[in-house]
Backbone as JSON Lines, residues from 0, in Angstrom:
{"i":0,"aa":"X","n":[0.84,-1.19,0.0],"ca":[0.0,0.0,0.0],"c":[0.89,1.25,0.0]}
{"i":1,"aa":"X","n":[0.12,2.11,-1.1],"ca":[1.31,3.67,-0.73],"c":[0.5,4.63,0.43]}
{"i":2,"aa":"X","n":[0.94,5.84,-0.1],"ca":[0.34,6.62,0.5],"c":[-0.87,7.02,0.26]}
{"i":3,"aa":"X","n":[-1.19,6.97,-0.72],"ca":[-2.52,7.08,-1.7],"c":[-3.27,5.95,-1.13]}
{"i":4,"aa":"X","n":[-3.41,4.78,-1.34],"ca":[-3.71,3.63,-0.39],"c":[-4.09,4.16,0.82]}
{"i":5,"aa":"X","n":[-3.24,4.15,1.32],"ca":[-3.25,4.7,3.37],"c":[-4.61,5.7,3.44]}
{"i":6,"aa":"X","n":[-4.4,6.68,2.45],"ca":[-5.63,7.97,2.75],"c":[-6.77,7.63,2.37]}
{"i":7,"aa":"X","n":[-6.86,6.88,1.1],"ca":[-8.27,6.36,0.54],"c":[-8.84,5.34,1.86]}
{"i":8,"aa":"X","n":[-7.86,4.4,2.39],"ca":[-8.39,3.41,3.41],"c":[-8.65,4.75,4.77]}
{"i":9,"aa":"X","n":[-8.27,5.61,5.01],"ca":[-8.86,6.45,6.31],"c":[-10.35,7.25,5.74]}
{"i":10,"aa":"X","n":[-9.74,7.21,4.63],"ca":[-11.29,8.02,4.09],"c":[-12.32,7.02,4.27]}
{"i":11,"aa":"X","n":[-12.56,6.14,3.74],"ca":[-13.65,5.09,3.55],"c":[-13.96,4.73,5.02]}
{"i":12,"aa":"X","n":[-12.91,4.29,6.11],"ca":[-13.31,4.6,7.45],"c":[-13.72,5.26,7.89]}
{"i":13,"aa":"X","n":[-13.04,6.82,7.98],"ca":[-14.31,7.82,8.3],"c":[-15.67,7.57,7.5]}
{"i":14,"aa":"X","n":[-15.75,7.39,6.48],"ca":[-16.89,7.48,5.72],"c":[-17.83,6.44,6.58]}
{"i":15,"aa":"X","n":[-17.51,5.32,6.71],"ca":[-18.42,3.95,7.29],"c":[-18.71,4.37,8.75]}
{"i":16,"aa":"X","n":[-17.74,5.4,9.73],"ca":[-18.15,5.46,10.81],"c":[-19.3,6.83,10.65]}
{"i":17,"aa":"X","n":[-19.05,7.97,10.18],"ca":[-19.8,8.76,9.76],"c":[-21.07,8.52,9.34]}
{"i":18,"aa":"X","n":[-21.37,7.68,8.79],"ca":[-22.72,7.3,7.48],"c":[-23.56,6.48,9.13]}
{"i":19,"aa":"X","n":[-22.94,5.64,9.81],"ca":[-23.56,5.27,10.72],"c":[-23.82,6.2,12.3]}
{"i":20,"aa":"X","n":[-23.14,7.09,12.12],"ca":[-23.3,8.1,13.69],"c":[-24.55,8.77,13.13]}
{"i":21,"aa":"X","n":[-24.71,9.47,11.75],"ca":[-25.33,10.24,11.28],"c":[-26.81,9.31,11.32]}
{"i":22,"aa":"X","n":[-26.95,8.42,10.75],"ca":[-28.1,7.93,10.43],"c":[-28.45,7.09,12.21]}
{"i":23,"aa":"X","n":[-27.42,6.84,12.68],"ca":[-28.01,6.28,14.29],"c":[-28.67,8.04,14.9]}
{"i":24,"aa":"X","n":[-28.36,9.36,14.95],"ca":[-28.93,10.17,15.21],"c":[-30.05,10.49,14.61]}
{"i":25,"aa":"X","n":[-30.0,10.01,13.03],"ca":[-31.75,10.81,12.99],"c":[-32.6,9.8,12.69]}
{"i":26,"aa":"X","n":[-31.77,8.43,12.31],"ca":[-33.22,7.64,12.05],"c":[-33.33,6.36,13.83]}
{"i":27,"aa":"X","n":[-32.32,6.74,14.14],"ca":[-32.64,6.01,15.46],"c":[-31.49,4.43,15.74]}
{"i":28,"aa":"X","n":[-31.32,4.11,16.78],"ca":[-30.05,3.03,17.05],"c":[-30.82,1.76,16.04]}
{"i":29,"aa":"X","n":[-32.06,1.3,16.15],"ca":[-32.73,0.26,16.09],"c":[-32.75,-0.13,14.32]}
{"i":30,"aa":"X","n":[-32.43,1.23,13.71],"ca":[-31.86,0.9,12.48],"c":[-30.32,0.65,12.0]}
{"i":31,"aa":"X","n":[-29.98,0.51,12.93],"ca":[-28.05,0.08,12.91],"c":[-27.89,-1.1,13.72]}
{"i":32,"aa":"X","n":[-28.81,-1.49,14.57],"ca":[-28.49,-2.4,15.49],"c":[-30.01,-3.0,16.19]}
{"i":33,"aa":"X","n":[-30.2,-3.67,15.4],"ca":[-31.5,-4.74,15.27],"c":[-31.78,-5.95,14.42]}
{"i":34,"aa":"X","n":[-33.2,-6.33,14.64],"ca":[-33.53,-7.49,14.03],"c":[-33.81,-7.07,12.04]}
{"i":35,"aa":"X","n":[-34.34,-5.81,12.12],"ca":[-34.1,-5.54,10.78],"c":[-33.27,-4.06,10.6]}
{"i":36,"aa":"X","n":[-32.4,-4.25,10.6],"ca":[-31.08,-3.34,10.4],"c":[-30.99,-3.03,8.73]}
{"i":37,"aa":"X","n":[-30.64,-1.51,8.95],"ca":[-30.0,-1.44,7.77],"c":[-29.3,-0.6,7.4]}
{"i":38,"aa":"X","n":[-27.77,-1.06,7.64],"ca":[-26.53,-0.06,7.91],"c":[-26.5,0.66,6.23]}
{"i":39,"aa":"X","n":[-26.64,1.53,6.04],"ca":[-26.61,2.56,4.89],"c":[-24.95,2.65,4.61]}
{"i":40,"aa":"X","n":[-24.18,2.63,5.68],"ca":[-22.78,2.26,5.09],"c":[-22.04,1.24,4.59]}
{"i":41,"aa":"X","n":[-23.24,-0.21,4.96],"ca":[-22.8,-1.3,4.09],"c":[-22.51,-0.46,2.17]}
{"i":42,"aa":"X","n":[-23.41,-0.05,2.02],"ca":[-23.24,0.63,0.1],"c":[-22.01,0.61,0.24]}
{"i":43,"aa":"X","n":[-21.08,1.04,1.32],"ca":[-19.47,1.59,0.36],"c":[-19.03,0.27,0.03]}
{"i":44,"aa":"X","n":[-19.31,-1.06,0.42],"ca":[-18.49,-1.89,0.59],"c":[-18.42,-2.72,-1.17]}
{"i":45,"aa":"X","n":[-19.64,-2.22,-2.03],"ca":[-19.73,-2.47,-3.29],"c":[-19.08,-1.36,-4.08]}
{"i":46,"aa":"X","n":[-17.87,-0.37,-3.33],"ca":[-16.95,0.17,-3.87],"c":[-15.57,-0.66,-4.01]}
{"i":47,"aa":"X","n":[-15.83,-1.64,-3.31],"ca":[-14.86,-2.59,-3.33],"c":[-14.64,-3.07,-4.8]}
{"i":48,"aa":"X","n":[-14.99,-3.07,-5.7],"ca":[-15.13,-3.8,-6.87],"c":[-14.72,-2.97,-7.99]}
{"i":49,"aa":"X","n":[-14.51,-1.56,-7.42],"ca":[-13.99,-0.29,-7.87],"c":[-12.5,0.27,-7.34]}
{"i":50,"aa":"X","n":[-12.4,0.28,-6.2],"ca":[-11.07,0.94,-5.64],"c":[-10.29,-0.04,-4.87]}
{"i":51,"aa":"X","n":[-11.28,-1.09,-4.87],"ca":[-10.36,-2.6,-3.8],"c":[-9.42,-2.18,-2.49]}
{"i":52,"aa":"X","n":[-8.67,-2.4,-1.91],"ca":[-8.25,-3.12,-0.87],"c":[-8.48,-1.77,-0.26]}
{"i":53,"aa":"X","n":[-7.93,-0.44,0.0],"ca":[-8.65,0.42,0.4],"c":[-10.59,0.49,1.01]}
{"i":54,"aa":"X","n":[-11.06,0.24,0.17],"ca":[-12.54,-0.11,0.87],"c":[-12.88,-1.25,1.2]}
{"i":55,"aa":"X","n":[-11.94,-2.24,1.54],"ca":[-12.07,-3.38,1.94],"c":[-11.4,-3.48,3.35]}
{"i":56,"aa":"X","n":[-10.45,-2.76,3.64],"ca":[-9.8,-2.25,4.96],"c":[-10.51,-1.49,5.7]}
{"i":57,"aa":"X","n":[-10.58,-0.14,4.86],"ca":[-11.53,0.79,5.1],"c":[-13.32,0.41,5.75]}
{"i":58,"aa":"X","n":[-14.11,-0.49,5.72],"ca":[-15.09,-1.01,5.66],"c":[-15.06,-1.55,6.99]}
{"i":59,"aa":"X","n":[-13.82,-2.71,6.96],"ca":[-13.75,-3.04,8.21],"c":[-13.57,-2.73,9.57]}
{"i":60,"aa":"X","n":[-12.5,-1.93,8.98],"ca":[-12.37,-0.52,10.07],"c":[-13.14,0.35,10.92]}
{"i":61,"aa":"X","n":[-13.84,0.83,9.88],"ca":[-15.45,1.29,9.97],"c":[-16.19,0.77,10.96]}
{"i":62,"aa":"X","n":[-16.56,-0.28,10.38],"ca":[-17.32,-1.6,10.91],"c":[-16.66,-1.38,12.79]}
{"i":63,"aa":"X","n":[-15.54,-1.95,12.91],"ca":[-14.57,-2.09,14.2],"c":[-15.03,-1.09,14.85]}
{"i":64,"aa":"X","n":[-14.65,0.56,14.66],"ca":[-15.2,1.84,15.16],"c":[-16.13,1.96,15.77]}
{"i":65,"aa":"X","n":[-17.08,1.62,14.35],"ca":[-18.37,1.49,15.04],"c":[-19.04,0.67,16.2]}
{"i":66,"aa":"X","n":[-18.8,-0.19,15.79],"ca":[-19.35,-1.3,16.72],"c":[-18.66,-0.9,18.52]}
{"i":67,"aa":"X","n":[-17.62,-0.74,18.41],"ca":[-17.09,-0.65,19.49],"c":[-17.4,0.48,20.48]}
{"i":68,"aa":"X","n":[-17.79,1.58,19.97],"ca":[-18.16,2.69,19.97],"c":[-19.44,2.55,20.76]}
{"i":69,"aa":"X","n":[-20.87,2.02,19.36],"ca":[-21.94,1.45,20.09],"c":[-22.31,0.18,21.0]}
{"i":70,"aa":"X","n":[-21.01,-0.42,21.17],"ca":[-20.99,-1.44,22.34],"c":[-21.79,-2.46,22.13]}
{"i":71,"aa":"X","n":[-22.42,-3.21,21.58],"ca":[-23.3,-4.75,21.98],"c":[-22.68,-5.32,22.9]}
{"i":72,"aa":"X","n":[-21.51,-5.9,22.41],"ca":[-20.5,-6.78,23.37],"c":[-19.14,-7.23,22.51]}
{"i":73,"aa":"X","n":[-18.48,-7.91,22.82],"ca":[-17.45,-8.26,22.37],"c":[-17.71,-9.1,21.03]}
{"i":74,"aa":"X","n":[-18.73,-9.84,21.02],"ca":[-19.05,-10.66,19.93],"c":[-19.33,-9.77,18.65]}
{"i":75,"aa":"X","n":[-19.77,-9.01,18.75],"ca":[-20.06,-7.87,17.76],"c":[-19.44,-6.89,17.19]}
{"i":76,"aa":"X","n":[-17.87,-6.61,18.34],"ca":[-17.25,-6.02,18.36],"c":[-16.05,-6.54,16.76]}
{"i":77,"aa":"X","n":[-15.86,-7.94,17.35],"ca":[-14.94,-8.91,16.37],"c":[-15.56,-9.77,15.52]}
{"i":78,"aa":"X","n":[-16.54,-9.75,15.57],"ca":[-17.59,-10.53,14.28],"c":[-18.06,-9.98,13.05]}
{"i":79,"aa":"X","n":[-18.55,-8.34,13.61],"ca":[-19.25,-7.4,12.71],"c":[-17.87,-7.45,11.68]}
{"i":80,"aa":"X","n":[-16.77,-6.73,12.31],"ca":[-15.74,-6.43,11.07],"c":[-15.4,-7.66,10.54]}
{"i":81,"aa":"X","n":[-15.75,-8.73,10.76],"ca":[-14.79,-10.41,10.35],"c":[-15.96,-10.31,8.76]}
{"i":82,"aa":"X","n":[-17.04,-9.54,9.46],"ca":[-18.33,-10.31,8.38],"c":[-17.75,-8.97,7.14]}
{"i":83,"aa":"X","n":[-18.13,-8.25,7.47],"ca":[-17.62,-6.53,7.08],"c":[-16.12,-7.57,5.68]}
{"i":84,"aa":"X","n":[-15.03,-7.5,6.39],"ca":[-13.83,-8.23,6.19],"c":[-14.18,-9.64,4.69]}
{"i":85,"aa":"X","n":[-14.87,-10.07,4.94],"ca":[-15.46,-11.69,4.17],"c":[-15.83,-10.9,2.85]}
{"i":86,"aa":"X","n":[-17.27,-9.71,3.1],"ca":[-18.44,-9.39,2.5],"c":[-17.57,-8.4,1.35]}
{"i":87,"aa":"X","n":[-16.71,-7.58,1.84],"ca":[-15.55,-6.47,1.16],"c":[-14.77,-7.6,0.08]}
{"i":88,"aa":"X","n":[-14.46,-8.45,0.76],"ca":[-13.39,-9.38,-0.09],"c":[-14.0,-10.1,-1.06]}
{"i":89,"aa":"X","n":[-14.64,-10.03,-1.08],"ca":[-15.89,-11.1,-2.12],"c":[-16.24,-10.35,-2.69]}
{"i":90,"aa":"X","n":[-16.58,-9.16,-2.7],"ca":[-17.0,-8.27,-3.74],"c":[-15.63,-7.86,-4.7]}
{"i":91,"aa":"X","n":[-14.86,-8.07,-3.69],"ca":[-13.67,-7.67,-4.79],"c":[-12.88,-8.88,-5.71]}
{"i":92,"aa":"X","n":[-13.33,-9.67,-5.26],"ca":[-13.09,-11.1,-5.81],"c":[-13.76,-10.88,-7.11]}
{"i":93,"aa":"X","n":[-14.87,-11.0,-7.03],"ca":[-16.11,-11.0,-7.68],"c":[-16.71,-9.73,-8.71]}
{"i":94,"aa":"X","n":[-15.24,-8.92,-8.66],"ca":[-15.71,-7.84,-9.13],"c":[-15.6,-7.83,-11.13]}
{"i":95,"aa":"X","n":[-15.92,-8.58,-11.72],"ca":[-15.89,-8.68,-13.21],"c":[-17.25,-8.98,-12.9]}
{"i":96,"aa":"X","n":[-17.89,-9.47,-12.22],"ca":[-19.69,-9.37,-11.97],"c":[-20.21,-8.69,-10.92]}
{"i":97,"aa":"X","n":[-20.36,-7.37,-11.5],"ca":[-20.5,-7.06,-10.29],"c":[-21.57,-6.76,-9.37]}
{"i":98,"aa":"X","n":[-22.88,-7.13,-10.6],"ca":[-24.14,-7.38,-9.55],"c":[-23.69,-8.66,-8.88]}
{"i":99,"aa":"X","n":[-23.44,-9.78,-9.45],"ca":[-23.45,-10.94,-8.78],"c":[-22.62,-10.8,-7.21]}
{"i":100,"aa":"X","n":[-21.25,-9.55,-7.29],"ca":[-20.35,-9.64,-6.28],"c":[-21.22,-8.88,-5.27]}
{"i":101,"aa":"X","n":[-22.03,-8.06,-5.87],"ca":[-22.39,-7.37,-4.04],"c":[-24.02,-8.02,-3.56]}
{"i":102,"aa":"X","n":[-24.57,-9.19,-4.55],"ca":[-25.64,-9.67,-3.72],"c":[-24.92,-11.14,-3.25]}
{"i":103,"aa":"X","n":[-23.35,-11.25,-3.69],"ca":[-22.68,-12.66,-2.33],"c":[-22.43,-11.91,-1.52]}
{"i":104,"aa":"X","n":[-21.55,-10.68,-1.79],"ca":[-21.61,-9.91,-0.7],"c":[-22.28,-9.7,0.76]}
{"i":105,"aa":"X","n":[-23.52,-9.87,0.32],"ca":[-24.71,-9.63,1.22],"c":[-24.66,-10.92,2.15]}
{"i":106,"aa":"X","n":[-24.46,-12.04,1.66],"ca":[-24.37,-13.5,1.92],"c":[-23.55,-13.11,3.45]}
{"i":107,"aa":"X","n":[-21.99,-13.06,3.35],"ca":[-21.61,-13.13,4.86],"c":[-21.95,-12.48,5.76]}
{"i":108,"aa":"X","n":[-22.67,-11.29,5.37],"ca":[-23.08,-10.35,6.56],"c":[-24.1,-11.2,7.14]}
{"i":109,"aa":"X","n":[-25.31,-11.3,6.61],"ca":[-26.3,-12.23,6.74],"c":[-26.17,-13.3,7.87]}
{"i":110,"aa":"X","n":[-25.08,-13.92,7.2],"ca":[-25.16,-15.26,8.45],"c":[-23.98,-14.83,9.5]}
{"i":111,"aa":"X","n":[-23.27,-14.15,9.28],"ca":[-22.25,-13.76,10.29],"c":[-23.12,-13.12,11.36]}
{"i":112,"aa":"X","n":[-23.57,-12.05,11.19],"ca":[-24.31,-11.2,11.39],"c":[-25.55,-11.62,12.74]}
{"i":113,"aa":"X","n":[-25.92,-12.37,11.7],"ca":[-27.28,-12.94,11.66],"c":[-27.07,-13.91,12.88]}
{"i":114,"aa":"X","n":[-26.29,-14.76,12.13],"ca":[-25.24,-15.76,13.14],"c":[-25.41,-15.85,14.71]}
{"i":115,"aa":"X","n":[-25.24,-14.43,14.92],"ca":[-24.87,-14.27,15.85],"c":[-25.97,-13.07,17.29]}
{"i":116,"aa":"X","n":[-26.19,-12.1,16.1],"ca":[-27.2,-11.23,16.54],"c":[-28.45,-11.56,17.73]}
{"i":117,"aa":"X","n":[-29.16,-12.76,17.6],"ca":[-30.07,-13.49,18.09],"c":[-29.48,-13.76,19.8]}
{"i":118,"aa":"X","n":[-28.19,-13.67,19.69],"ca":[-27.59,-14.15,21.32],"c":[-28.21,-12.95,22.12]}
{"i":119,"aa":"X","n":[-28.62,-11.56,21.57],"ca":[-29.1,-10.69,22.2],"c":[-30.38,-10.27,23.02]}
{"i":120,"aa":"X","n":[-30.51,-10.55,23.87],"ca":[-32.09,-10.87,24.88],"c":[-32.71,-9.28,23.97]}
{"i":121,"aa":"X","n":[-32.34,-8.32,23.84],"ca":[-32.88,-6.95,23.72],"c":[-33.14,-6.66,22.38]}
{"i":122,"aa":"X","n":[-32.88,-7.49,21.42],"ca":[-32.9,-7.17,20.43],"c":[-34.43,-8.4,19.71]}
{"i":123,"aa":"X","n":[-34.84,-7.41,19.84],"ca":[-36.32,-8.95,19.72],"c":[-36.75,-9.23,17.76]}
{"i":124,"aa":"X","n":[-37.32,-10.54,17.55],"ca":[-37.38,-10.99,16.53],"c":[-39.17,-10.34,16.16]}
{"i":125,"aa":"X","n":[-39.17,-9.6,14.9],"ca":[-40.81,-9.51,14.97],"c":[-41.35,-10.63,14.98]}
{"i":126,"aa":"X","n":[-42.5,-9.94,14.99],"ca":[-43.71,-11.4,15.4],"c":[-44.1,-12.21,14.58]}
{"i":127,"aa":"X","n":[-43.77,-11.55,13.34],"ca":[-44.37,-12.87,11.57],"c":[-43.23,-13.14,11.95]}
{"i":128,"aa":"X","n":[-42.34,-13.73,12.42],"ca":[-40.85,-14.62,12.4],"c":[-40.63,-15.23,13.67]}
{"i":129,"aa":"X","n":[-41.42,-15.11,14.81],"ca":[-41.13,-15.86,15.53],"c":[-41.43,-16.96,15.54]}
{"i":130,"aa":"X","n":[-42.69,-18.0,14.85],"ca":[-42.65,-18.88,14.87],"c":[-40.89,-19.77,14.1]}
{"i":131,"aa":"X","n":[-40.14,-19.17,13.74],"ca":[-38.8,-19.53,13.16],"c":[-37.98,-19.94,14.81]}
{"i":132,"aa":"X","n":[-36.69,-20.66,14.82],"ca":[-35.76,-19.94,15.52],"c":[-35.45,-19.24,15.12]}
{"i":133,"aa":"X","n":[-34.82,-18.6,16.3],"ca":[-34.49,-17.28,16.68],"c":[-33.34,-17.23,15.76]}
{"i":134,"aa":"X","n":[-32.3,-18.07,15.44],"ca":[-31.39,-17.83,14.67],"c":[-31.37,-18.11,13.22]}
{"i":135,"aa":"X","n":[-32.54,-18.66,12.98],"ca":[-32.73,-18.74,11.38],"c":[-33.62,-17.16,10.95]}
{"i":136,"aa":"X","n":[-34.66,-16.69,11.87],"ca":[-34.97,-15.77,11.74],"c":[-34.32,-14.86,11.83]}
{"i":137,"aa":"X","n":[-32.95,-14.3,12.72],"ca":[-31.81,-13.17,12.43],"c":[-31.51,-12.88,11.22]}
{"i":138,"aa":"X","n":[-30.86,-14.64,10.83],"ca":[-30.07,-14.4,9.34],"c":[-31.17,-13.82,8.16]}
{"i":139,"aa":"X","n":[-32.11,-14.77,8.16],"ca":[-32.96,-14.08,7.28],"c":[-33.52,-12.87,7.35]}
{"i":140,"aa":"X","n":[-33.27,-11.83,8.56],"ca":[-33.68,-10.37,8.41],"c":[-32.28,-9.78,8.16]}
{"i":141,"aa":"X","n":[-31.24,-10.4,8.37],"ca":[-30.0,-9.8,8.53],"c":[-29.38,-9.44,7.3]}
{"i":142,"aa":"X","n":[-29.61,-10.98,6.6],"ca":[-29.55,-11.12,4.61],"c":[-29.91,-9.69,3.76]}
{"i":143,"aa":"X","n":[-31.86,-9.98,4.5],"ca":[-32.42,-9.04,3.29],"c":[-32.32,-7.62,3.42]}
{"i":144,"aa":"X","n":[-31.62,-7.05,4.74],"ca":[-31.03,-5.94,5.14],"c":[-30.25,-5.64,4.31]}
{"i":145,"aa":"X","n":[-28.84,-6.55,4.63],"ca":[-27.59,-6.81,3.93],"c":[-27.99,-6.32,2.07]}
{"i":146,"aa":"X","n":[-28.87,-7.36,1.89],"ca":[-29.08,-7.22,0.14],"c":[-29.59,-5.5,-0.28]}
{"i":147,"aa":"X","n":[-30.16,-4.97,0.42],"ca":[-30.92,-3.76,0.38],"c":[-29.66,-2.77,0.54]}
{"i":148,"aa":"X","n":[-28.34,-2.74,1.43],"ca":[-27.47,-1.84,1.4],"c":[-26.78,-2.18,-0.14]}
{"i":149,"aa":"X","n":[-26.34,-3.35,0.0],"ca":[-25.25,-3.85,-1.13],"c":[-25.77,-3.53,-2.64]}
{"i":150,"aa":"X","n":[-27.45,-4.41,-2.74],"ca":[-27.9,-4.58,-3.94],"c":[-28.56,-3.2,-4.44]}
{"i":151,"aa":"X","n":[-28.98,-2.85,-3.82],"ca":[-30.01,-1.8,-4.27],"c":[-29.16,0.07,-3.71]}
{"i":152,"aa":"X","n":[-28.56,-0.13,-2.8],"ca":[-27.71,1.1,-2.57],"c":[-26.55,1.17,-3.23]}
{"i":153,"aa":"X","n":[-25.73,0.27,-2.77],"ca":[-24.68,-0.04,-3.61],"c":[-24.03,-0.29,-5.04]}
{"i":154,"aa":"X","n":[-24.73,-1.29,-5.31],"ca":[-24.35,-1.38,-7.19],"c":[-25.02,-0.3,-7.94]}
{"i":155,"aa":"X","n":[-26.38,0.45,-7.57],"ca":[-26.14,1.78,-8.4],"c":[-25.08,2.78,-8.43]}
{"i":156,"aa":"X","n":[-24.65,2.63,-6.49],"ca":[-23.78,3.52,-6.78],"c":[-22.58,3.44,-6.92]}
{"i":157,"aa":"X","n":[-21.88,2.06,-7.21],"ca":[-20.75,1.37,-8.06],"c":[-20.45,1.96,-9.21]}
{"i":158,"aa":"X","n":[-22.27,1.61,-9.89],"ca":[-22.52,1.74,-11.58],"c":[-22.28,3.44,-11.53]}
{"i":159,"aa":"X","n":[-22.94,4.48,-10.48],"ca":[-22.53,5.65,-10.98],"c":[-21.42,6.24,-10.94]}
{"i":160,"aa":"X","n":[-20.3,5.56,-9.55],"ca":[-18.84,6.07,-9.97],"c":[-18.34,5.59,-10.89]}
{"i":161,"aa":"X","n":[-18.43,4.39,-11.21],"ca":[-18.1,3.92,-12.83],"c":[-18.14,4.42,-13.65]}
{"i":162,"aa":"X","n":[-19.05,5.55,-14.18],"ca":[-19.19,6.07,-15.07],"c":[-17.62,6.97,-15.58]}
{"i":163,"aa":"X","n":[-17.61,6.79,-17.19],"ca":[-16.42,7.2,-17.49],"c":[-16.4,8.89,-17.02]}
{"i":164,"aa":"X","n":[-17.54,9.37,-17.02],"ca":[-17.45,11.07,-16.93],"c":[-17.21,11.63,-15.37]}
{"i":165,"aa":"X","n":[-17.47,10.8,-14.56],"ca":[-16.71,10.62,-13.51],"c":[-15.4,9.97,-13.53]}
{"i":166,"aa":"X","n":[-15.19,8.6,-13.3],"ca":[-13.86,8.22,-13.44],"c":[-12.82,8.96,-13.89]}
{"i":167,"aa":"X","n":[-12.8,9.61,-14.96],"ca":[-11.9,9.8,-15.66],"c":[-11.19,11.5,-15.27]}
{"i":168,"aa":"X","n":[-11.86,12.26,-14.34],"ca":[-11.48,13.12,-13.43],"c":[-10.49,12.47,-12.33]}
{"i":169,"aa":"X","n":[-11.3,11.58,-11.83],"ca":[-10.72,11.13,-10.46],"c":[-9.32,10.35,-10.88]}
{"i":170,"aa":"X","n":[-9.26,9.76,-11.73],"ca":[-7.77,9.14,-12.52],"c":[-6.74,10.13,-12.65]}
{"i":171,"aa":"X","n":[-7.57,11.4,-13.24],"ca":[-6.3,12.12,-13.53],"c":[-5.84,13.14,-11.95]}
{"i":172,"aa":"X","n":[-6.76,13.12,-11.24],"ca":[-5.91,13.18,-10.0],"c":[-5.25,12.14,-9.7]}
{"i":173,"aa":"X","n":[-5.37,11.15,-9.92],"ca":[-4.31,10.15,-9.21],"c":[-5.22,9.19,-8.82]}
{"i":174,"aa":"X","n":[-6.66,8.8,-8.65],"ca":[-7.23,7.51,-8.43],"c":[-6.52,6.46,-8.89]}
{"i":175,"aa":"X","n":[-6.54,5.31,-7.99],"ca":[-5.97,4.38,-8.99],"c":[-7.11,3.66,-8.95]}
{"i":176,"aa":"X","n":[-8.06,3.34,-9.99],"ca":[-9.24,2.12,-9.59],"c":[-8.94,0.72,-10.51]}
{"i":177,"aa":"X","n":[-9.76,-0.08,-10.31],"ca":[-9.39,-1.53,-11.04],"c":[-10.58,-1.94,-12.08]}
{"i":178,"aa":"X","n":[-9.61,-1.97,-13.09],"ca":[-10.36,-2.9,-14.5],"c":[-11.55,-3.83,-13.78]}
{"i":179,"aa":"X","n":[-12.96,-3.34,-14.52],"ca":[-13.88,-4.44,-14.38],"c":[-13.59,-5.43,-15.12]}
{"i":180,"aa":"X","n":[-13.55,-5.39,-16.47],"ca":[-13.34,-6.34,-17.58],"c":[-11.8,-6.58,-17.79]}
């Protein structure tokens, strides 16, 4: 990593801890940290497929900040970024498809996530899902969360930094981004 590297990965951190302080103040904790969550800073992580290891560090980082910050417990603390960590890397794996990379994407958060979330007495399962366990019902609110940042926030806004009339500013400052094709 250069230096360019180093700043893009603090940026995307601030960015992931930011996007979540902001939206835990006005739309409330229970949308960052619940049974149907939906972290609005997962989207950067389908920048992964665009600027790679930078928003894949960056993400996790984020992720770490945050979590630690808003406290659940330790499990959440080192799980959230592991899933964060998986979900970043797969998109960048995956990035010559890149709808396909940010709805696997969605995949580890889901069950990592999900996985795990349910250990929480306070965090309650709605009521069309309780007849489920408790831990099949997490993942499956955790997933279609997950898919809603990645799929529907995210790959548009992949597809709109992609665009050459963007890109091609940010290059000639010095972006370095990565060949889809």
């Amino acid at each position: 990593m250069d230096a360019r590297d180093i700043s893009l990965t603090a940026i995307f951190t601030s960015l992931y801890v930011v996007f979540n302080a902001v939206q835990m103040t006005v739309a409330g904790g229970y949308t960052i940290y619940g049974a149907v969550q939906l972290r609005v800073a997962d989207c950067l992580m389908a920048l992964s497929a665009l600027i790679g290891w930078p928003v894949v560090i960056g993400s996790t980082v984020g992720c770490f900040l945050t979590n630690g910050y808003y406290f659940l417990g330790p499990v959440d603390v080192i799980l959230g970024p592991i899933a964060n960590l998986v979900a970043a890397s797969l998109i960048l794996l995956l990035r010559k498809r890149r709808l396909l990379a940010c709805v696997a994407g969605a995949l580890p958060v889901g069950f990592i996530v999900g996985g795990y979330l349910w250990i929480f007495p306070f965090i309650p399962i709605p009521a069309v899902l309780q007849f489920l366990p408790a831990w099949i019902a997490m993942i499956m609110l955790i997933t279609a969360s997950s898919l809603i940042a990645l799929g529907v926030i995210g790959y548009p806004l992949l597809r709109l930094l992609s665009r050459p009339t963007i890109l091609k500013p940010l290059k000639a400052h010095g972006l370095k981004v990565l060949e889809s094709e």
